[in-house]
N, C-alpha and C positions, 0 to 999 in steps of 0.2 A: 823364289819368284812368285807374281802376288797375281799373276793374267787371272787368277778364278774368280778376282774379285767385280772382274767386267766378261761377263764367261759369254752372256749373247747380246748385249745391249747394243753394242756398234754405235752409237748415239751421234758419233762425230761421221759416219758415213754418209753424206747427202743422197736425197732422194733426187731422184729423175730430174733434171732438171728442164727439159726439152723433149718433146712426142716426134721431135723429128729422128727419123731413120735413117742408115745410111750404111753403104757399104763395109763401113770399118768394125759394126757394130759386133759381126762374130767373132773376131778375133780381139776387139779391143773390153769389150764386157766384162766383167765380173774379175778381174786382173786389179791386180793393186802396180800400177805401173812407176817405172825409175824413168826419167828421161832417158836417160843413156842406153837402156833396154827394150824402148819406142822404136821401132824401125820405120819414122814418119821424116819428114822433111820437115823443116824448122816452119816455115810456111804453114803445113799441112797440120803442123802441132796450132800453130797461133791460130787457125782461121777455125780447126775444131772449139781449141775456146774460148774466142768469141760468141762461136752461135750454141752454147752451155753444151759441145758433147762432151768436151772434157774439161772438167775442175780441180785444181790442183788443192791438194787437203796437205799439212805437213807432219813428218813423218814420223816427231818426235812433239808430244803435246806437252804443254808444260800448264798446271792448274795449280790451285791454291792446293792440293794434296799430294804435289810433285809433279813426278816427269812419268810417263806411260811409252812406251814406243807401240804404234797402232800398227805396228807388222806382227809382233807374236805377243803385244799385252801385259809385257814385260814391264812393271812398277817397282822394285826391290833397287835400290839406291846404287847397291854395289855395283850393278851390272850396268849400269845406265852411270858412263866414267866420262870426266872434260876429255877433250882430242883436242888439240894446236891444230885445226882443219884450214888456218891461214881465211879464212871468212870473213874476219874481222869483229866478230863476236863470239860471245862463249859459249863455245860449241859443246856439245856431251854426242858419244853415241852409243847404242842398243851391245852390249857383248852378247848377250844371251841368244841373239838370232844372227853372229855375226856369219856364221857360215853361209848363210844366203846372200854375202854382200852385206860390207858396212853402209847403214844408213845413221844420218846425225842431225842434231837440230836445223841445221841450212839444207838439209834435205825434201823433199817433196815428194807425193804421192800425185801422177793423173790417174784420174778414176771417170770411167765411160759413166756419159749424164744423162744419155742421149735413148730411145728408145730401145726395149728389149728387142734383143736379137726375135726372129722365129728360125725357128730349126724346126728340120728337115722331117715330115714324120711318115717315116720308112713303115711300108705297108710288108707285111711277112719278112722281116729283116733277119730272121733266123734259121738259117741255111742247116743246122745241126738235125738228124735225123732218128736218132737216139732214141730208147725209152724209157721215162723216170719208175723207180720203184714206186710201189704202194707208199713207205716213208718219205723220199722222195717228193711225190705228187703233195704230199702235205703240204711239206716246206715249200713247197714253189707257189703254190695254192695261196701260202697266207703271203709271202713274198708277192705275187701279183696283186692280192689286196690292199698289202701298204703301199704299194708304189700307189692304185689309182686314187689312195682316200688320202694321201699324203700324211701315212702314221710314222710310227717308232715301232722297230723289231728285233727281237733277238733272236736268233738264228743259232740254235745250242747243238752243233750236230760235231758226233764221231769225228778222229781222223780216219780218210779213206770215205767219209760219204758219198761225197760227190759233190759237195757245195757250188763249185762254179757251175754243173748241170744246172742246179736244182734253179740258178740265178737265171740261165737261160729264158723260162717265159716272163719272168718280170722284166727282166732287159728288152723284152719283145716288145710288149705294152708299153714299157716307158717311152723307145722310139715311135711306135705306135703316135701315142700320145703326140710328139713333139718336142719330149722332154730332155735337156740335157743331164747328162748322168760321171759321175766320176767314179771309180772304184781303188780304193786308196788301200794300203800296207803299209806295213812299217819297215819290209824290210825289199829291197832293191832284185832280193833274187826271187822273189815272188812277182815282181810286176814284169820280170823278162821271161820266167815259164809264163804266166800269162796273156802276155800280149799276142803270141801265135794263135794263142787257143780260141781266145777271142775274135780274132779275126778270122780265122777259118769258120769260126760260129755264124760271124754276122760278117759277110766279104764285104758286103756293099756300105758298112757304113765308117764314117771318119774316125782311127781310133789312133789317139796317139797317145806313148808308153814313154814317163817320166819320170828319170829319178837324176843323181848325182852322175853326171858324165855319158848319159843318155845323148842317141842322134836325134829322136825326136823334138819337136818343137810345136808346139800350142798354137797354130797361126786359126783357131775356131774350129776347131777340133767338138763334133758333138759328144764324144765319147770319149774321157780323157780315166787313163790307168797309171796312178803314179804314188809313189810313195809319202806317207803321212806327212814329209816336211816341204815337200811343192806344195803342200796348202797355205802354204806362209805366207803363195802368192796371190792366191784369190779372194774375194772375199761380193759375196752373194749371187757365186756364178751358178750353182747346180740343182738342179729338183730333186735329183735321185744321187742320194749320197751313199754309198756302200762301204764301212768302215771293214777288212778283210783282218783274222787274227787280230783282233781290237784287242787282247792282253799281250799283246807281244810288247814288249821294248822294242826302242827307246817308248811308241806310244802309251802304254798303261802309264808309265811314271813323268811324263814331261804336261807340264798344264799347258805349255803355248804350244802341243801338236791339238789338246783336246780345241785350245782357244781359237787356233784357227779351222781347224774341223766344224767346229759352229758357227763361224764367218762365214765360212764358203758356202754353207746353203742360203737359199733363198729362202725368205719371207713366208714362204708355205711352200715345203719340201720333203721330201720322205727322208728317212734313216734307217740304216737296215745296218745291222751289228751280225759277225760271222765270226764265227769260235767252237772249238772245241774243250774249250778250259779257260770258261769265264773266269774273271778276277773275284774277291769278295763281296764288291758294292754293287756289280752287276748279277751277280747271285740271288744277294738280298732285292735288290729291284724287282728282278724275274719272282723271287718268291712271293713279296709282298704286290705282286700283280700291278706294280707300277710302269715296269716295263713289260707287253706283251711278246710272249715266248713261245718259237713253237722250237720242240726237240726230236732230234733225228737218233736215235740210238742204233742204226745200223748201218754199216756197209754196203755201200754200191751192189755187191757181189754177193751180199746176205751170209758170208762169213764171218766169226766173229773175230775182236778184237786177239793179237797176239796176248798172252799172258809175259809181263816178264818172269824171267828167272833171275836167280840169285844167286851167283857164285861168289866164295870168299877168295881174296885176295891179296891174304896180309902182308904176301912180301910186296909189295908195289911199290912203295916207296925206296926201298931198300934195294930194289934190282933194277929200279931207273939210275939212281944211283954209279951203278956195276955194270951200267950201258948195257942192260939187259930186260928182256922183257919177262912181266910175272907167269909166273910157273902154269897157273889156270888159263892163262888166256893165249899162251904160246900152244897148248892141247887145242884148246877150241879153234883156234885158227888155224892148225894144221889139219885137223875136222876138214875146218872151211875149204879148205885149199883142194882137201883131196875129192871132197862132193864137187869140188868147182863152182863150189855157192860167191858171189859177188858180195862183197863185205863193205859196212859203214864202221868205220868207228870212232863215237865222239869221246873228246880229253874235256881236260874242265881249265886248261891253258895252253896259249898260244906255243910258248915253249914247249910243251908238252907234244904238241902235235908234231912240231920240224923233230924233235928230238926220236920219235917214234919212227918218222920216215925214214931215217936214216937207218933204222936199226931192221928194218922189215922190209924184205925184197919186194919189187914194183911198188910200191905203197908211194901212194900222193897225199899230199896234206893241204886242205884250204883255209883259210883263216878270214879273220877283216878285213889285215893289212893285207891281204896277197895281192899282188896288181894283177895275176893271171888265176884270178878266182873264176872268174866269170866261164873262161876257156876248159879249166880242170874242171866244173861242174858240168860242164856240154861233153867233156870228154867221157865222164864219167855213165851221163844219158847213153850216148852214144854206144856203149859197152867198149871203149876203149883201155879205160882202167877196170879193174877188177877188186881193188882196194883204194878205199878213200879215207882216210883221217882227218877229222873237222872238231872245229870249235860249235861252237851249239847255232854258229850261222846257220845251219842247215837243218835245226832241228822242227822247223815247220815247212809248211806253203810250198815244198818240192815234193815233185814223186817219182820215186824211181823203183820201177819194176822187179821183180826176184831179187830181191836183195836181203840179208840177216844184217842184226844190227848189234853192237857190242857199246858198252859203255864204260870207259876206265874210269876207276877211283868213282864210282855213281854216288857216293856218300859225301862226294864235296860239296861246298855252301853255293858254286853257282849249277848247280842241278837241284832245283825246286821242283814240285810236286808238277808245276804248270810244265815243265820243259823236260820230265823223263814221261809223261805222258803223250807229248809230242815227240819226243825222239822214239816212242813204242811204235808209233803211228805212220811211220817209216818202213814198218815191216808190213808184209803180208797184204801190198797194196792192188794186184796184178790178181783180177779174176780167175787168171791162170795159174796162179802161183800164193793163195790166198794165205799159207800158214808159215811164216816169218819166222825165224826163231829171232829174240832181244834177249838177248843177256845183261846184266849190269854187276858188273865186276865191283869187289869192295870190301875194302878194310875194316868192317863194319858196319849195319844197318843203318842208315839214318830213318827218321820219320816221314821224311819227302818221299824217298822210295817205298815206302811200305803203305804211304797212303796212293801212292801214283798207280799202286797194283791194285789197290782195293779201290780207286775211283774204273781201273781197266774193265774189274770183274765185275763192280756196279752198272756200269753200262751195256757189258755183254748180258746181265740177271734181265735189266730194263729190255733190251733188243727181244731176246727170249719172249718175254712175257706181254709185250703188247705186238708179239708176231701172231701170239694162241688167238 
Protein backbone atom coordinates (compact mmCIF):
# COMPACT_ATOMS: atom_id res chain seq x y z
CA UNK A 1 0.00 0.00 0.00
CA UNK A 2 1.47 3.26 -1.35
CA UNK A 3 -0.94 6.16 1.21
CA UNK A 4 2.82 7.55 2.32
CA UNK A 5 3.02 8.74 -0.86
CA UNK A 6 0.18 11.58 -0.18
CA UNK A 7 0.86 11.28 3.70
CA UNK A 8 -0.59 15.13 4.49
CA UNK A 9 -1.46 16.88 1.18
CA UNK A 10 -5.26 16.25 1.15
CA UNK A 11 -5.20 18.39 -1.91
CA UNK A 12 -8.55 17.03 -3.18
CA UNK A 13 -10.25 18.28 0.29
CA UNK A 14 -12.13 21.72 -0.47
CA UNK A 15 -11.64 24.65 1.51
CA UNK A 16 -14.61 26.27 3.39
CA UNK A 17 -16.82 26.89 1.21
CA UNK A 18 -19.33 29.24 3.01
CA UNK A 19 -18.91 31.66 6.47
CA UNK A 20 -22.18 30.71 7.15
CA UNK A 21 -22.95 28.83 10.50
CA UNK A 22 -25.27 26.67 11.47
CA UNK A 23 -26.47 24.23 13.91
CA UNK A 24 -25.36 21.13 12.16
CA UNK A 25 -21.86 22.34 12.17
CA UNK A 26 -20.74 20.28 15.40
CA UNK A 27 -21.66 17.18 14.67
CA UNK A 28 -21.40 17.38 10.83
CA UNK A 29 -17.42 18.99 10.75
CA UNK A 30 -14.53 17.38 10.07
CA UNK A 31 -16.45 13.66 9.37
CA UNK A 32 -15.80 12.24 6.01
CA UNK A 33 -19.52 11.52 5.65
CA UNK A 34 -21.51 8.22 3.57
CA UNK A 35 -24.96 9.32 2.78
CA UNK A 36 -26.47 6.40 4.20
CA UNK A 37 -24.50 7.38 7.51
CA UNK A 38 -26.10 11.06 7.45
CA UNK A 39 -28.94 11.06 9.89
CA UNK A 40 -30.40 14.22 7.79
CA UNK A 41 -33.70 14.16 5.81
CA UNK A 42 -33.12 14.02 2.01
CA UNK A 43 -34.44 17.77 2.12
CA UNK A 44 -32.10 18.78 4.82
CA UNK A 45 -29.28 16.93 2.83
CA UNK A 46 -30.22 19.04 -0.56
CA UNK A 47 -30.91 22.53 1.02
CA UNK A 48 -27.44 22.08 2.94
CA UNK A 49 -25.89 21.84 -0.47
CA UNK A 50 -27.19 24.19 -2.17
CA UNK A 51 -26.11 26.96 0.32
CA UNK A 52 -22.19 25.18 -0.04
CA UNK A 53 -22.41 23.52 3.72
CA UNK A 54 -22.05 20.37 2.26
CA UNK A 55 -20.02 19.26 -0.87
CA UNK A 56 -20.04 16.05 -2.18
CA UNK A 57 -16.16 15.01 -3.26
CA UNK A 58 -16.02 11.13 -4.53
CA UNK A 59 -14.60 8.53 -2.81
CA UNK A 60 -12.66 6.73 -5.15
CA UNK A 61 -10.16 9.33 -7.46
CA UNK A 62 -9.05 8.08 -10.49
CA UNK A 63 -5.89 10.41 -12.28
CA UNK A 64 -3.58 9.80 -14.87
CA UNK A 65 -1.29 7.74 -12.08
CA UNK A 66 -4.31 5.43 -11.21
CA UNK A 67 -6.88 5.07 -8.67
CA UNK A 68 -6.31 6.57 -4.82
CA UNK A 69 -9.30 5.84 -2.42
CA UNK A 70 -9.36 9.24 -0.27
CA UNK A 71 -10.78 7.24 2.84
CA UNK A 72 -7.18 5.59 3.93
CA UNK A 73 -4.96 6.63 0.69
CA UNK A 74 -4.79 3.51 -0.50
CA UNK A 75 -2.88 3.47 -4.39
CA UNK A 76 -1.54 -0.26 -4.79
CA UNK A 77 -3.68 -1.76 -7.71
CA UNK A 78 -4.36 -5.01 -5.93
CA UNK A 79 -6.45 -3.72 -3.38
CA UNK A 80 -8.31 -1.24 -5.44
CA UNK A 81 -10.37 -4.63 -7.54
CA UNK A 82 -13.68 -4.10 -10.33
CA UNK A 83 -17.09 -5.08 -8.06
CA UNK A 84 -20.41 -5.79 -10.53
CA UNK A 85 -21.97 -2.74 -8.16
CA UNK A 86 -24.89 -2.93 -10.84
CA UNK A 87 -24.21 1.23 -11.34
CA UNK A 88 -23.90 0.80 -14.83
CA UNK A 89 -20.29 1.60 -14.93
CA UNK A 90 -17.13 0.19 -14.03
CA UNK A 91 -16.90 0.24 -10.77
CA UNK A 92 -13.65 -0.79 -8.51
CA UNK A 93 -13.62 -0.69 -4.77
CA UNK A 94 -11.06 0.18 -1.80
CA UNK A 95 -10.12 -3.65 0.04
CA UNK A 96 -7.66 -2.19 2.10
CA UNK A 97 -10.14 -0.16 4.32
CA UNK A 98 -13.02 -2.38 3.63
CA UNK A 99 -13.80 -2.99 7.15
CA UNK A 100 -15.06 0.37 7.75
CA UNK A 101 -17.71 -0.20 4.98
CA UNK A 102 -17.11 -0.79 1.32
CA UNK A 103 -16.83 2.31 -0.63
CA UNK A 104 -16.44 2.36 -4.67
CA UNK A 105 -16.20 4.53 -7.53
CA UNK A 106 -20.20 5.46 -7.60
CA UNK A 107 -19.46 6.19 -4.16
CA UNK A 108 -19.40 9.79 -2.59
CA UNK A 109 -18.01 11.68 0.25
CA UNK A 110 -20.27 15.02 2.06
CA UNK A 111 -17.81 17.00 3.60
CA UNK A 112 -19.05 20.13 6.04
CA UNK A 113 -18.16 23.50 3.88
CA UNK A 114 -19.63 25.52 5.99
CA UNK A 115 -18.23 27.51 9.03
CA UNK A 116 -15.97 26.07 11.82
CA UNK A 117 -17.81 24.82 14.65
CA UNK A 118 -16.83 26.90 18.08
CA UNK A 119 -16.61 24.66 20.98
CA UNK A 120 -17.24 25.07 24.03
CA UNK A 121 -14.26 26.42 26.21
CA UNK A 122 -14.71 24.89 29.63
CA UNK A 123 -13.30 27.29 32.28
CA UNK A 124 -11.51 24.76 35.14
CA UNK A 125 -12.80 21.54 33.30
CA UNK A 126 -10.58 19.38 35.39
CA UNK A 127 -12.29 17.95 38.39
CA UNK A 128 -9.02 15.46 39.21
CA UNK A 129 -7.52 16.40 42.55
CA UNK A 130 -4.31 14.64 42.51
CA UNK A 131 -0.62 15.44 42.66
CA UNK A 132 1.95 15.17 39.77
CA UNK A 133 5.41 13.97 40.62
CA UNK A 134 8.56 16.26 40.12
CA UNK A 135 8.95 13.83 36.66
CA UNK A 136 5.54 14.25 36.23
CA UNK A 137 5.15 18.19 36.34
CA UNK A 138 7.77 17.85 33.50
CA UNK A 139 5.88 16.01 31.11
CA UNK A 140 2.79 17.85 31.72
CA UNK A 141 4.70 21.16 31.66
CA UNK A 142 5.99 20.51 28.08
CA UNK A 143 2.56 18.68 27.07
CA UNK A 144 0.71 22.14 28.05
CA UNK A 145 3.34 23.88 25.91
CA UNK A 146 2.67 21.96 22.73
CA UNK A 147 -0.94 22.11 22.94
CA UNK A 148 -0.75 26.16 23.28
CA UNK A 149 2.04 26.68 20.53
CA UNK A 150 0.50 23.92 18.42
CA UNK A 151 4.01 21.67 18.31
CA UNK A 152 5.05 17.96 17.93
CA UNK A 153 5.88 15.84 20.98
CA UNK A 154 7.17 12.80 22.12
CA UNK A 155 6.21 11.65 25.37
CA UNK A 156 9.03 8.75 26.08
CA UNK A 157 7.77 7.68 29.73
CA UNK A 158 8.01 4.27 31.74
CA UNK A 159 5.16 1.83 32.09
CA UNK A 160 3.38 2.63 35.21
CA UNK A 161 4.25 6.59 34.96
CA UNK A 162 1.19 7.94 34.90
CA UNK A 163 0.70 9.23 31.43
CA UNK A 164 -2.95 9.76 31.34
CA UNK A 165 -2.23 12.12 34.87
CA UNK A 166 0.45 13.81 33.31
CA UNK A 167 -2.17 14.67 30.07
CA UNK A 168 -4.57 16.03 32.54
CA UNK A 169 -3.40 19.88 32.37
CA UNK A 170 -2.87 19.92 28.70
CA UNK A 171 -6.40 18.50 28.22
CA UNK A 172 -7.27 21.40 30.77
CA UNK A 173 -5.78 24.30 28.33
CA UNK A 174 -6.79 22.62 25.39
CA UNK A 175 -10.65 22.92 26.57
CA UNK A 176 -9.55 26.11 28.06
CA UNK A 177 -8.74 27.28 24.74
CA UNK A 178 -11.80 26.10 22.95
CA UNK A 179 -10.00 23.33 21.24
CA UNK A 180 -11.37 20.17 19.99
CA UNK A 181 -9.11 17.17 20.95
CA UNK A 182 -9.11 13.42 20.18
CA UNK A 183 -7.08 10.73 22.03
CA UNK A 184 -6.59 7.83 19.77
CA UNK A 185 -5.07 3.88 20.33
CA UNK A 186 -4.62 1.20 18.56
CA UNK A 187 -6.16 -1.10 20.64
CA UNK A 188 -9.97 -1.13 21.75
CA UNK A 189 -9.19 -2.20 25.34
CA UNK A 190 -7.35 0.75 26.04
CA UNK A 191 -10.10 3.35 24.97
CA UNK A 192 -12.78 1.49 27.30
CA UNK A 193 -10.21 1.61 30.55
CA UNK A 194 -10.06 5.09 29.39
CA UNK A 195 -13.15 6.60 28.81
CA UNK A 196 -14.34 6.20 32.77
CA UNK A 197 -11.15 7.85 33.65
CA UNK A 198 -11.59 10.60 31.61
CA UNK A 199 -14.79 11.36 32.48
CA UNK A 200 -14.56 11.32 36.23
CA UNK A 201 -11.50 13.81 35.25
CA UNK A 202 -13.41 16.16 33.23
CA UNK A 203 -17.46 15.38 34.33
CA UNK A 204 -18.68 18.26 32.53
CA UNK A 205 -17.29 17.89 29.28
CA UNK A 206 -18.58 15.89 25.99
CA UNK A 207 -16.57 12.81 25.88
CA UNK A 208 -17.43 10.05 23.48
CA UNK A 209 -15.49 6.53 23.41
CA UNK A 210 -15.00 4.80 19.95
CA UNK A 211 -14.13 1.84 18.60
CA UNK A 212 -15.47 -1.51 16.60
CA UNK A 213 -19.04 -2.28 18.38
CA UNK A 214 -18.88 0.72 20.83
CA UNK A 215 -22.45 2.42 22.16
CA UNK A 216 -21.09 5.61 21.64
CA UNK A 217 -21.71 7.74 18.80
CA UNK A 218 -20.04 11.20 17.56
CA UNK A 219 -23.08 13.43 17.29
CA UNK A 220 -20.14 16.78 18.14
CA UNK A 221 -18.58 15.32 20.69
CA UNK A 222 -15.76 17.93 21.88
CA UNK A 223 -13.77 15.32 23.18
CA UNK A 224 -13.55 12.26 21.19
CA UNK A 225 -11.35 8.82 22.53
CA UNK A 226 -11.21 6.19 19.98
CA UNK A 227 -9.20 3.75 18.41
CA UNK A 228 -6.39 4.49 15.55
CA UNK A 229 -8.98 3.09 12.79
CA UNK A 230 -12.22 5.61 13.50
CA UNK A 231 -9.74 7.99 12.07
CA UNK A 232 -10.58 6.70 8.70
CA UNK A 233 -13.52 8.83 9.53
CA UNK A 234 -12.44 12.22 9.95
CA UNK A 235 -10.49 14.29 8.22
CA UNK A 236 -9.32 17.98 9.54
CA UNK A 237 -11.53 17.69 12.57
CA UNK A 238 -9.02 18.03 15.72
CA UNK A 239 -6.49 20.77 17.20
CA UNK A 240 -5.21 18.39 19.71
CA UNK A 241 -4.29 15.05 18.47
CA UNK A 242 -3.02 12.48 21.14
CA UNK A 243 -1.51 9.48 19.44
CA UNK A 244 -1.66 6.86 22.84
CA UNK A 245 1.01 3.55 22.61
CA UNK A 246 1.98 4.96 18.87
CA UNK A 247 4.21 1.53 18.50
CA UNK A 248 1.64 -0.73 19.12
CA UNK A 249 0.08 -2.55 16.28
CA UNK A 250 -1.90 -2.67 14.01
CA UNK A 251 -0.63 1.31 14.15
CA UNK A 252 3.25 1.28 13.83
CA UNK A 253 2.87 -1.07 10.77
CA UNK A 254 -0.25 0.09 8.68
CA UNK A 255 0.41 3.56 6.50
CA UNK A 256 -3.43 4.28 6.10
CA UNK A 257 -3.80 4.51 10.23
CA UNK A 258 -0.51 6.86 9.96
CA UNK A 259 -2.50 8.43 6.75
CA UNK A 260 -5.50 9.17 8.28
CA UNK A 261 -3.95 10.23 11.69
CA UNK A 262 -2.55 13.32 9.63
CA UNK A 263 -6.05 13.90 7.97
CA UNK A 264 -7.72 14.28 10.90
CA UNK A 265 -5.70 17.30 12.33
CA UNK A 266 -6.39 20.53 11.30
CA UNK A 267 -4.35 22.98 9.38
CA UNK A 268 -2.38 24.15 12.60
CA UNK A 269 -2.88 21.50 15.30
CA UNK A 270 -0.88 19.92 18.03
CA UNK A 271 0.64 16.21 18.13
CA UNK A 272 1.40 14.66 21.06
CA UNK A 273 3.05 11.02 20.74
CA UNK A 274 2.84 8.65 24.07
CA UNK A 275 5.11 5.46 24.63
CA UNK A 276 6.95 3.78 26.45
CA UNK A 277 8.94 1.70 23.69
CA UNK A 278 9.34 3.92 20.81
CA UNK A 279 9.94 2.27 17.45
CA UNK A 280 13.31 2.84 15.46
CA UNK A 281 12.42 5.99 13.41
CA UNK A 282 10.91 7.57 16.38
CA UNK A 283 14.17 7.05 18.17
CA UNK A 284 16.24 8.34 15.68
CA UNK A 285 13.74 11.50 15.29
CA UNK A 286 13.93 12.12 19.14
CA UNK A 287 17.82 11.59 18.85
CA UNK A 288 18.46 13.64 15.98
CA UNK A 289 16.28 16.45 17.82
CA UNK A 290 13.81 16.46 14.98
CA UNK A 291 11.25 15.48 17.08
CA UNK A 292 11.06 17.33 20.61
CA UNK A 293 11.25 14.79 23.48
CA UNK A 294 10.65 14.96 26.90
CA UNK A 295 11.38 11.53 29.13
CA UNK A 296 9.74 10.26 32.07
CA UNK A 297 11.98 7.59 33.61
CA UNK A 298 9.99 6.89 36.74
CA UNK A 299 7.04 5.55 38.22
CA UNK A 300 4.02 7.28 39.62
CA UNK A 301 4.97 5.70 43.09
CA UNK A 302 9.02 6.41 42.61
CA UNK A 303 9.50 2.68 42.53
CA UNK A 304 11.34 1.06 40.33
CA UNK A 305 10.84 -0.84 37.14
CA UNK A 306 10.26 -4.95 38.02
CA UNK A 307 13.45 -6.72 36.61
CA UNK A 308 12.49 -9.79 34.61
CA UNK A 309 13.76 -13.10 35.57
CA UNK A 310 14.55 -15.97 33.57
CA UNK A 311 13.53 -19.31 34.08
CA UNK A 312 14.44 -22.25 31.65
CA UNK A 313 11.91 -24.17 30.27
CA UNK A 314 12.89 -26.82 27.96
CA UNK A 315 10.26 -29.22 28.49
CA UNK A 316 7.49 -26.82 27.17
CA UNK A 317 6.95 -28.01 24.05
CA UNK A 318 7.17 -31.50 24.99
CA UNK A 319 4.57 -31.39 27.95
CA UNK A 320 2.04 -29.33 26.11
CA UNK A 321 2.15 -32.04 24.03
CA UNK A 322 1.26 -34.69 27.21
CA UNK A 323 -1.48 -32.16 28.11
CA UNK A 324 0.64 -31.07 30.79
CA UNK A 325 2.07 -28.04 32.08
CA UNK A 326 6.17 -27.39 32.19
CA UNK A 327 7.80 -28.47 35.25
CA UNK A 328 9.14 -24.59 36.14
CA UNK A 329 6.16 -22.96 35.75
CA UNK A 330 3.66 -25.49 37.48
CA UNK A 331 6.38 -24.57 40.91
CA UNK A 332 5.94 -20.92 40.29
CA UNK A 333 2.25 -21.14 40.12
CA UNK A 334 1.65 -23.23 43.00
CA UNK A 335 4.10 -20.38 44.76
CA UNK A 336 1.45 -18.13 43.26
CA UNK A 337 -1.40 -19.88 44.54
CA UNK A 338 -0.38 -20.32 47.92
CA UNK A 339 0.87 -16.51 48.51
CA UNK A 340 -2.70 -15.78 46.91
CA UNK A 341 -0.77 -13.57 44.47
CA UNK A 342 -3.38 -12.86 41.37
CA UNK A 343 -1.58 -14.09 38.31
CA UNK A 344 -1.30 -12.81 34.27
CA UNK A 345 -0.08 -15.10 31.97
CA UNK A 346 0.77 -14.46 28.40
CA UNK A 347 1.15 -17.39 25.52
CA UNK A 348 2.51 -16.36 22.16
CA UNK A 349 -0.79 -18.25 20.54
CA UNK A 350 -4.44 -18.29 20.55
CA UNK A 351 -4.34 -21.99 20.86
CA UNK A 352 -2.03 -21.95 23.38
CA UNK A 353 -3.97 -19.93 25.71
CA UNK A 354 -7.72 -22.20 25.52
CA UNK A 355 -5.32 -25.23 25.66
CA UNK A 356 -3.75 -23.84 29.13
CA UNK A 357 -7.23 -23.13 30.44
CA UNK A 358 -8.30 -26.11 30.46
CA UNK A 359 -5.40 -27.67 31.87
CA UNK A 360 -5.26 -25.06 35.18
CA UNK A 361 -8.02 -24.85 37.70
CA UNK A 362 -10.22 -21.42 37.51
CA UNK A 363 -7.84 -20.16 34.81
CA UNK A 364 -9.66 -17.75 32.25
CA UNK A 365 -8.22 -17.12 28.81
CA UNK A 366 -8.79 -13.91 26.67
CA UNK A 367 -7.80 -13.72 23.22
CA UNK A 368 -8.91 -11.46 19.95
CA UNK A 369 -11.37 -13.60 18.90
CA UNK A 370 -13.11 -13.90 22.30
CA UNK A 371 -16.73 -12.35 22.11
CA UNK A 372 -16.59 -12.26 26.02
CA UNK A 373 -13.25 -10.34 26.13
CA UNK A 374 -14.41 -7.37 27.20
CA UNK A 375 -16.50 -9.12 30.30
CA UNK A 376 -13.32 -11.60 31.50
CA UNK A 377 -11.17 -8.44 31.56
CA UNK A 378 -13.84 -6.38 33.95
CA UNK A 379 -13.91 -9.55 35.63
CA UNK A 380 -10.67 -9.93 36.15
CA UNK A 381 -10.38 -5.72 37.39
CA UNK A 382 -12.96 -6.55 39.60
CA UNK A 383 -10.86 -9.32 41.48
CA UNK A 384 -13.23 -11.85 40.22
CA UNK A 385 -10.76 -14.12 38.63
CA UNK A 386 -7.55 -14.64 40.11
CA UNK A 387 -5.81 -16.22 36.96
CA UNK A 388 -6.02 -14.87 33.50
CA UNK A 389 -4.26 -16.21 30.27
CA UNK A 390 -3.96 -13.89 27.31
CA UNK A 391 -2.45 -13.29 24.13
CA UNK A 392 -0.38 -10.13 24.09
CA UNK A 393 -3.97 -8.19 23.77
CA UNK A 394 -3.21 -7.25 27.11
CA UNK A 395 0.22 -6.61 26.99
CA UNK A 396 -0.15 -2.56 27.20
CA UNK A 397 -2.71 0.35 27.94
CA UNK A 398 -4.33 -1.81 31.07
CA UNK A 399 -3.66 -1.79 34.77
CA UNK A 400 -4.31 -3.94 37.11
CA UNK A 401 -3.26 -3.79 40.63
CA UNK A 402 -1.12 -6.67 42.65
CA UNK A 403 -0.80 -8.85 40.13
CA UNK A 404 2.71 -11.14 39.01
CA UNK A 405 3.18 -11.71 35.60
CA UNK A 406 4.55 -15.00 33.86
CA UNK A 407 5.35 -15.46 30.17
CA UNK A 408 5.32 -18.94 28.44
CA UNK A 409 7.70 -19.93 25.69
CA UNK A 410 9.14 -15.79 25.96
CA UNK A 411 11.64 -16.77 23.24
CA UNK A 412 8.91 -16.94 20.53
CA UNK A 413 9.16 -14.58 17.49
CA UNK A 414 5.82 -12.68 18.46
CA UNK A 415 7.43 -11.54 21.92
CA UNK A 416 9.66 -8.65 20.64
CA UNK A 417 11.83 -6.50 22.80
CA UNK A 418 8.82 -3.79 22.31
CA UNK A 419 6.06 -6.32 23.87
CA UNK A 420 7.96 -8.22 26.86
CA UNK A 421 8.90 -4.76 27.90
CA UNK A 422 5.28 -3.88 28.03
CA UNK A 423 4.10 -7.11 29.46
CA UNK A 424 7.03 -6.22 32.42
CA UNK A 425 5.14 -3.12 32.93
CA UNK A 426 2.10 -5.07 34.07
CA UNK A 427 3.81 -5.73 37.18
CA UNK A 428 4.38 -3.73 40.26
CA UNK A 429 1.80 -1.17 39.11
CA UNK A 430 -0.22 -0.40 42.72
CA UNK A 431 1.68 2.15 45.06
CA UNK A 432 0.65 -0.47 47.26
CA UNK A 433 2.03 -3.23 46.02
CA UNK A 434 4.83 -1.74 43.87
CA UNK A 435 7.31 -5.02 43.51
CA UNK A 436 5.81 -7.37 40.86
CA UNK A 437 7.55 -10.46 40.26
CA UNK A 438 7.70 -11.14 35.91
CA UNK A 439 8.96 -14.24 34.96
CA UNK A 440 9.60 -15.20 31.26
CA UNK A 441 9.76 -18.96 30.98
CA UNK A 442 11.93 -20.38 27.96
CA UNK A 443 13.48 -22.93 25.99
CA UNK A 444 16.13 -20.69 25.32
CA UNK A 445 17.34 -16.90 25.48
CA UNK A 446 16.32 -14.97 22.59
CA UNK A 447 17.97 -11.45 22.03
CA UNK A 448 14.39 -9.72 22.34
CA UNK A 449 14.41 -10.76 25.95
CA UNK A 450 17.78 -10.15 26.95
CA UNK A 451 17.60 -6.73 25.45
CA UNK A 452 13.87 -6.09 26.91
CA UNK A 453 15.78 -6.54 30.51
CA UNK A 454 18.70 -4.34 29.68
CA UNK A 455 16.31 -1.65 28.21
CA UNK A 456 14.19 -2.49 32.12
CA UNK A 457 17.44 -1.85 33.89
CA UNK A 458 18.54 1.18 31.64
CA UNK A 459 15.68 2.99 32.59
CA UNK A 460 15.62 2.16 36.31
CA UNK A 461 20.07 3.48 36.15
CA UNK A 462 18.25 6.71 34.01
CA UNK A 463 15.19 7.09 36.99
CA UNK A 464 18.10 6.76 39.64
CA UNK A 465 20.26 9.26 38.37
CA UNK A 466 18.30 12.21 37.46
CA UNK A 467 16.41 11.66 40.94
CA UNK A 468 20.22 12.60 42.71
Amino acid sequence: MKATLFPSSFDWMPSPLSSVSSHHSPKLAGRLWLEANLSLSQEEKVELIEKGLLTRVPALESNWWGRRCRRCGNTTERLIVPWPCGCGQKCHYCRSCIEMGRIASCTSFLLWTGAEPDWHQHVDACAWTGQLTPFQKQGANRIVDTVENNGRLLVWAVCGAGKTEMLFPGLERALALGRRICLATPRADVVRELKPRLQQAFPHVDIAALYGGSDDVDDGAQFIIATTHQLLKYARAFDVMIIDEVDAFPYHSDPKLHFAAARSLKRTASLIYLTATPRFSLKVSSYVKKLPTVFVPERYHGHPLPIPRFLAAFDTKASFQKKQLPKAFQVWLHNKKTEKRRVIVFVPTIELAETMTNMVEEAVYVHSEDAERKEKVQRFRDKEISLLITTTILERGVTFPSIDVAVIDAGHQVFDEAALVQIAGRAGRSADDPNGDVVFFHNGKSSAMVRAREAIQDMNRRARKERR
